[in-house]
N, C-alpha and C positions, 0 to 999 in steps of 0.2 A: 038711193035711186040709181046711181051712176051704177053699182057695184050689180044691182038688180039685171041692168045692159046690157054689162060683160057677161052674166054668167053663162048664156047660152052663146058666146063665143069662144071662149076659154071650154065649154063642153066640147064643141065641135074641133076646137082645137086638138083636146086631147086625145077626141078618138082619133081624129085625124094620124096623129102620131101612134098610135095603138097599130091604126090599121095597117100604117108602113111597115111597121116592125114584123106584120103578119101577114103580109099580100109573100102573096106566093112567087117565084122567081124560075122559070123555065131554061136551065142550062143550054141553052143554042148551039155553043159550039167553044171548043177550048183549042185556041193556040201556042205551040210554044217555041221562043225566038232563045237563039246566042246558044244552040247546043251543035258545035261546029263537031264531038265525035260524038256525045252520047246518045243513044238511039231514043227516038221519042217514048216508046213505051216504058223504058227502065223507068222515066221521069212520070208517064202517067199510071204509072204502078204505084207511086205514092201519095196521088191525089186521092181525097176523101170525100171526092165527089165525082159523079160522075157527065158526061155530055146526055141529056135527055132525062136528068133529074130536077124535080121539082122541088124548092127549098124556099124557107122563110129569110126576108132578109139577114134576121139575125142567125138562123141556120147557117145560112151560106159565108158571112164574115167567120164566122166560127171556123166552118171545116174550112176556108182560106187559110186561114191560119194557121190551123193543125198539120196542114198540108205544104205549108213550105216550114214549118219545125220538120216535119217525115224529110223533104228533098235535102236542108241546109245539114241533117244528119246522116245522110249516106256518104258524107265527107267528099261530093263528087264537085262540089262549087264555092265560090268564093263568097256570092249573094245570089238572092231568089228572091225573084218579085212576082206576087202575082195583082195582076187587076182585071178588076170587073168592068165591063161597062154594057149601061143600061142601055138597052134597045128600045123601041117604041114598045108599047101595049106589055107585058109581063117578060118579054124573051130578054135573059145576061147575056154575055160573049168575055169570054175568060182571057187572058194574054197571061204568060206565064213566061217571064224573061231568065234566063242563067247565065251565069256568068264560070266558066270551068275553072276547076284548077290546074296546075300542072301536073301529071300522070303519070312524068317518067322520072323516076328518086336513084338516082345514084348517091344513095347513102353511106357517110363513114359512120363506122362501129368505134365510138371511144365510150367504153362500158366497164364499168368496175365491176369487180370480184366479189366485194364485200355488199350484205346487203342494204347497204342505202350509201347516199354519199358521205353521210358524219362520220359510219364507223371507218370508212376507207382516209377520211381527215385525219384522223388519230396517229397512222403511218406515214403516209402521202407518199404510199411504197409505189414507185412505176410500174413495178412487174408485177401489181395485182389489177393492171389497164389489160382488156382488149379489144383490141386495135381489128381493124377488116374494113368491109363494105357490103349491103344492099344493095341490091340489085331489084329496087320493086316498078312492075310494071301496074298502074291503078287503072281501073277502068279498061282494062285489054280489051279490043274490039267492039270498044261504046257499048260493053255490054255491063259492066261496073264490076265485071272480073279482074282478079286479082292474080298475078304473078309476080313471084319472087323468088332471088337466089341468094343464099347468106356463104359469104367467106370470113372465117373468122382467125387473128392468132394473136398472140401473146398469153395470158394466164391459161385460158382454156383452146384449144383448137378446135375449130365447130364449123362443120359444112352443112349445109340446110337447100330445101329446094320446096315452096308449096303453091298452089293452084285452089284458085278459088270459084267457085260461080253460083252466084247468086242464087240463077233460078236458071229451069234447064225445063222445062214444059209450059206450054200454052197460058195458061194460067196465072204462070210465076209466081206459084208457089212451091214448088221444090227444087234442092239448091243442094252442092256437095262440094265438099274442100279434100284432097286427097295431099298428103306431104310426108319428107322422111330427113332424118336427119344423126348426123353422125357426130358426137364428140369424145373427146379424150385432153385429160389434166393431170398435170402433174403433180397439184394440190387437191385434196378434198379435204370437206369437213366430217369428219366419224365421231361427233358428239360434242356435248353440251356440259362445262362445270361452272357453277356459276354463270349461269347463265351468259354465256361467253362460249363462242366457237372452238372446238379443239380440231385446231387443222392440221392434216397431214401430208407429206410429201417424199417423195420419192425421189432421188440425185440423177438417176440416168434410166429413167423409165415413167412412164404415166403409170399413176394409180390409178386411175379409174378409166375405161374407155368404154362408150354406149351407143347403142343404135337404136333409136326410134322410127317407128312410119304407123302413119295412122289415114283412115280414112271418115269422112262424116258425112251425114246426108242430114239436110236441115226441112225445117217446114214451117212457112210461114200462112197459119190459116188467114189473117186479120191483118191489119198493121203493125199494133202493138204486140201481136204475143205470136212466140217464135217455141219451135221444139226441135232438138240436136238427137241425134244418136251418133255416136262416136264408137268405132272399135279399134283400138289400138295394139301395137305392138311391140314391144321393151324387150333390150339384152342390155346386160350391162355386167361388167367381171372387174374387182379388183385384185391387188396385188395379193400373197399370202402375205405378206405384214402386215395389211390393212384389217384382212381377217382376224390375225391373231390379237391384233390389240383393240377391236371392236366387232367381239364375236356377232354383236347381234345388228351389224351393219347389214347384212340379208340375211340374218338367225342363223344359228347354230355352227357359226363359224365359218360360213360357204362364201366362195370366192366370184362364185356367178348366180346371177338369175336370171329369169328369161320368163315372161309369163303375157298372154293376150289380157287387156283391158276393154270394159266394156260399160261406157258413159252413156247418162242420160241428162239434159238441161234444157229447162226450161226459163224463158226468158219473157214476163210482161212490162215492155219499157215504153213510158208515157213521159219521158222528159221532154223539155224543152229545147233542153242542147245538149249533147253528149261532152262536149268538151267541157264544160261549165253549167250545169243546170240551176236552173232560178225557180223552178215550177214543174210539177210532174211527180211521179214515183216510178221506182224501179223494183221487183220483185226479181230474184232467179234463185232455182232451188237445181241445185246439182247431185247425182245419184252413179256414184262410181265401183267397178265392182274388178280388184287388183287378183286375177287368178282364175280362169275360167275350168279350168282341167283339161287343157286343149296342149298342148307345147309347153305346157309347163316344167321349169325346172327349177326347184329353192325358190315358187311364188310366194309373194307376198302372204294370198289368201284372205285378205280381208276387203270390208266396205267400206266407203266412205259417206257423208249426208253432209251436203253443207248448204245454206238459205242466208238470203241474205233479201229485207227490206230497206229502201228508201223513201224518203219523201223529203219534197221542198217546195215550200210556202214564200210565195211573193208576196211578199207586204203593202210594199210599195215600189216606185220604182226605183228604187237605192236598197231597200231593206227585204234579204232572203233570210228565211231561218230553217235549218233541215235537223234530220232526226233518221240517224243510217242504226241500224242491227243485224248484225250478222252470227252464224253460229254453224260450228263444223262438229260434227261425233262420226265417231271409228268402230266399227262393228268386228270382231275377228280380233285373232292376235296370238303371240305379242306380234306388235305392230316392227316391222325393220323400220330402223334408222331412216336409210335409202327411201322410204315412202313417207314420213311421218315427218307435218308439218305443223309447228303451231303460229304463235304469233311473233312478230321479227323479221317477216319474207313480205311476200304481197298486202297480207293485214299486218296490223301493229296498232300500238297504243302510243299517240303522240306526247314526245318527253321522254319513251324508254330506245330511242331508235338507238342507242350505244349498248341494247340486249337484245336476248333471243329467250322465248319463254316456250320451249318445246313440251310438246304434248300431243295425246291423243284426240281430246275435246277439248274446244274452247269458245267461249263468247265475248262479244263485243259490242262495245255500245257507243255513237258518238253523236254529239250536239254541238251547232254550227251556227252561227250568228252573222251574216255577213254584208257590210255597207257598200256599196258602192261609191267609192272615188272619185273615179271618170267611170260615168256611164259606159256602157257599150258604146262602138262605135266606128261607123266604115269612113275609109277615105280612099277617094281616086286620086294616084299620083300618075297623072299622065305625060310624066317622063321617062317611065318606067318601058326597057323596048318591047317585053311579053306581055301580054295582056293579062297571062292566069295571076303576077303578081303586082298588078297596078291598083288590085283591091286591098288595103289596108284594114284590118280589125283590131283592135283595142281596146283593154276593160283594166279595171286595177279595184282590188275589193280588200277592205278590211274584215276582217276574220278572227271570230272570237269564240273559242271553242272548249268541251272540257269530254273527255273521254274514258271508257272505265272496261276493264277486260277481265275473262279469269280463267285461266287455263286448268285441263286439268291432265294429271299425268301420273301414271300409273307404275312407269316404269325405271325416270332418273327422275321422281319429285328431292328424292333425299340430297341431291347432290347443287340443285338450281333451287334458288331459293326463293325467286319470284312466281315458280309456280301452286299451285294448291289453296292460293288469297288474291282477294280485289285488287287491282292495279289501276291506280285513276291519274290522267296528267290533263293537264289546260296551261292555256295560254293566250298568244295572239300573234297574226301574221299579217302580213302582204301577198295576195293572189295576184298576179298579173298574167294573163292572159289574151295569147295573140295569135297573129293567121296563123293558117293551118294545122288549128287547135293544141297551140303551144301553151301550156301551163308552167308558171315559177312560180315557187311558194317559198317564200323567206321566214319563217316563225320561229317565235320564241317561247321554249315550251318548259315547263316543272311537272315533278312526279312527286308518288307520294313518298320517295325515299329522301327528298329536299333537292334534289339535284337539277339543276336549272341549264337550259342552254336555247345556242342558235343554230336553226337549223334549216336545210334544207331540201326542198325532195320538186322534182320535176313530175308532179301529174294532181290530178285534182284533189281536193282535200276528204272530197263524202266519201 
């Protein structure tokens, strides 16, 4: 009888709660506090909603959300908060708080030769350090442009200069980076045995000296998905000894090349945090094309394709699991040395970072397991005398991973022996992760040759 009472309360109840979830919510007006340079539109260009839109509660927590991931990733603030608050009758009012970071980076360059930090452990040769400074300006004229100067010396000498801006019409959707850059070494590397660098040098002259400049024009329709055109411009000459003992460092024995390049990338990123993502995917597919018949001299001539998936599944609030593939193929050829990248540089396979598994194609595969430690987490130290660094962040994740690659190569397969079969390593680390999207990764990785170590790499693990 009791039960008979409640139940036309408990109904009313729960449409009640139904109908919240679905009353409608009239955007009034969005404020936003603590942007002492960045200009209000750069920040309301990444809201996913707009003043004078109508949205369901649960709509509108949604695109909050989604909407300070977009601001906490244009790397312009330390934290972003946004709140709602209800008016009488259906009208919200938005507040939208930031907190900046610091903008102006006078950066030292202490950057190693070799590609990662294990293989340069091996030596712990000084003069494979280079030493300079950054010069970046972030955020230039509260517009989230980007300038910067690179001075660089010891292994390599390398002057650089690039210009960024975001978005440069009404809209804020289209956006161009223009930059050029000059080095010269007195090492390089002219091939692969054993899968192992064969580097060369020169006593009282640079083997290699190069000039690059390029320009791009970007376009961002949506939030998530962004499109580049890039056209660029490459000289680069080595020594005649370089030639003579790696004829096909730019084919056929030539001492220079010089050729326009001409990029296309596409980019749909739905993560959650670029320094560390927990949830989200990332798609980009890159389309590069080394020779146009413009200024060409000993070009390349060929294409490149490379794609690469991600995804990462929040479990819980401690347990992320992700799932990255990625894949490069080379159209044209024979491919020069001087262009031809496989895995051992930017991609690799964790547990073989003491090789290099060069080639024309390759794929890769990785899986990612990771707990959380210490949750995420901010703190204000207000003893701190600048404000951009009294915001503290901190994460620390356990990482359990197994990875698998397979290159393919057409041209020194005979001489490196890891390329032409599977290559698979796992293991497990420590990610610690802090402001201003610093990443340490300490892990301990095996391959399938038995070979086991500790290692480490300064950037995210997907």
């Amino acid at each position: 009888m009791r039960m008979a009472r409640l139940l036309p309360l408990l109904l009313v109840l729960l449409l009640a709660g139904t109908a919240t979830a679905q009353d409608k919510r009239l955007v009034a007006g969005i404020v936003v506090e603590g942007n002492k340079r960045t200009k209000e539109r750069i920040i309301l260009r990444e809201l996913t909603f707009r003043e004078g839109d109508t949205l369901t509660t649960d709509e509108l927590y949604a695109r909050i959300e989604r909407s300070r991931q977009n601001l906490m990733n244009t790397a312009l603030f330390n934290s972003v908060l946004l709140m709602p608050t209800y008016l009488p009758g259906t009208e919200v009012f938005v507040t939208i708080t930031v907190n900046e970071r610091w903008y102006l980076w006078p950066s030292p360059i202490l950057q190693l030769a070799d590609p990662n930090f294990n293989t340069w452990w091996l030596t712990k040769d000084l003069s494979r350090i280079n030493i300079g400074a950054y010069l970046y300006q972030y955020n230039f004229r509260g517009r989230n442009e980007t300038l910067f100067a690179k001075v660089q010396f010891g292994y390599a000498r390398q002057f650089g200069l690039r210009y960024k801006v975001p978005f440069f019409d009404k809209r804020q959707r289209w956006g161009f980076s223009v930059g050029a850059q000059y080095t010269e070494q007195r090492e390089i590397a002219i091939g692969t045995r054993d899968n192992k660098r064969i580097l060369f040098s020169e006593p009282d002259r640079n083997a290699r000296n190069e000039q690059k400049a390029d320009v791009q024009f970007s376009l961002r329709r949506s939030h998530d998905l962004r499109h580049f055109l890039t056209l660029g411009f490459v000289q680069a000459a080595v020594t005649d000894t370089v030639a003579r003992q790696s004829p096909d460092y730019f084919n056929d024995g030539a001492t220079r090349t010089r050729y326009l390049a001409l990029g296309y990338q596409l980019v749909h990123d739905e993560r959650d945090s670029r320094a560390y993502p927990r949830d989200g995917h990332y798609i980009e597919l890159r389309l590069w094309r080394y020779g146009l018949g413009v200024l060409d001299e000993q070009a390349p001539g060929i294409s490149t394709a490379y794609a690469t998936y991600k995804h990462w599944q929040k479990l819980s609030e401690r347990w992320t699991v992700s799932l990255t593939g990625r894949g490069k193929a080379s159209l044209g050829g024979p491919v020069p040395y001087y262009v031809q990248q496989g895995l051992g540089y930017d991609d690799y396979i964790r547990g073989y970072e003491y090789y290099v598994i060069d080639g024309q194609h390759y794929a890769l595969g990785k899986a990612d397991a990771a707990f959380a430690l210490l949750k995420p987490r901010q703190y204000t130290v207000d003893q701190v005398p600048l404000e951009a660094f009294r915001t503290l962040y901190i994460a620390l994740y356990l990482d359990a991973y197994v990875d698998a690659g397979y290159v393919w190569d057409e041209l020194y397969d005979d001489r490196n022996f890891l390329a032409g079969s599977w290559q698979s390593g796992y293991g497990a680390g420590l990610d610690l992760v802090t402001s201003y999207d610093q990443v340490l990764r300490m892990e301990y990785s095996w391959n399938v040759l038995g070979e086991g170590g500790l290692f480490l790499h300064f950037t995210q693990p997907f």
